[in-house]
C-alpha positions in Angstrom: 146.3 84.7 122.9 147.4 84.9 118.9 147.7 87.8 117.5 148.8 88.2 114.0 152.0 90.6 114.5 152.8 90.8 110.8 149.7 92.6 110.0 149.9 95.5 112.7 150.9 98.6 111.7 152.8 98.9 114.4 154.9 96.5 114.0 155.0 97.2 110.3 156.3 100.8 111.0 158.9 99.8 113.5 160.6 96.6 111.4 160.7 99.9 108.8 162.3 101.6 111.3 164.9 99.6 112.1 166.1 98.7 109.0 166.7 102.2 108.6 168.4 103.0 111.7 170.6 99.7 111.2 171.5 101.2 107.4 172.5 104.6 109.1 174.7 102.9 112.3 176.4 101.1 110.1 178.2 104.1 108.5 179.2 105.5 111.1 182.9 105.7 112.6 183.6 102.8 115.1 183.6 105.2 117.9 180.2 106.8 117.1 179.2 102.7 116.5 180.5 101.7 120.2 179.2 104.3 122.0 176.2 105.0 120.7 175.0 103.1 117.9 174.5 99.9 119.2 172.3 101.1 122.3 170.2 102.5 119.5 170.2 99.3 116.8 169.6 97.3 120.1 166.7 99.9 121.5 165.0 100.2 117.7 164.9 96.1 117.7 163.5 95.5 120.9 160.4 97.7 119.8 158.8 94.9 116.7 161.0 92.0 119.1 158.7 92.8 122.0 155.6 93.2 120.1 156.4 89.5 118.4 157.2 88.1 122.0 154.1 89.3 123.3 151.4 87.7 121.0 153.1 84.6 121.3 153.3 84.1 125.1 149.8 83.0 125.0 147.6 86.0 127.6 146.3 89.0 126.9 148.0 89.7 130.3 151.1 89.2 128.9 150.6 90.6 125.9 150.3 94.0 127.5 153.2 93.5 129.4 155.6 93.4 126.5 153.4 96.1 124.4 154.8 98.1 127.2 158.1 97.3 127.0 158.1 97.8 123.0 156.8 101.5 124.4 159.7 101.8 126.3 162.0 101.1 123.6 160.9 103.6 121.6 161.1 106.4 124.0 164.7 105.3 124.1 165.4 105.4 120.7 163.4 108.5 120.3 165.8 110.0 123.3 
């Protein structure tokens, strides 16, 4: 399965997000940074790494599996 990743909005919207949570984290105290910012940066990432994984692991199967995942990630950094 190919899918072309760079042109979903999706994925658009969440590379967008990140940058922006990564330029807020990195203001922060180094408390503030340990606890909580680097779940977060980590979280906000995983949601355009999973959508990248998943179009090029080849099923549609699989594909959906990681769509998932990028779901779950931002529910976490929504939370």
């Amino acid at each position: 399965m190919s899918t072309k990743y760079e042109e979903l909005d999706i994925y658009k919207l969440s590379e967008n997000l990140s940058d922006k949570i990564w330029d807020i984290v990195i203001t922060w105290n180094n408390f503030e940074k340990d606890v909580l910012g680097k779940q977060l940066v980590k979280a906000t990432d995983s949601i355009s790494s999973n959508i990248v994984e998943g179009s090029g692991n080849g099923s549609y199967v699989d594909y959906k599996r990681y769509l998932k995942i990028s779901r779950v990630s931002l529910f976490e950094t929504k939370h």
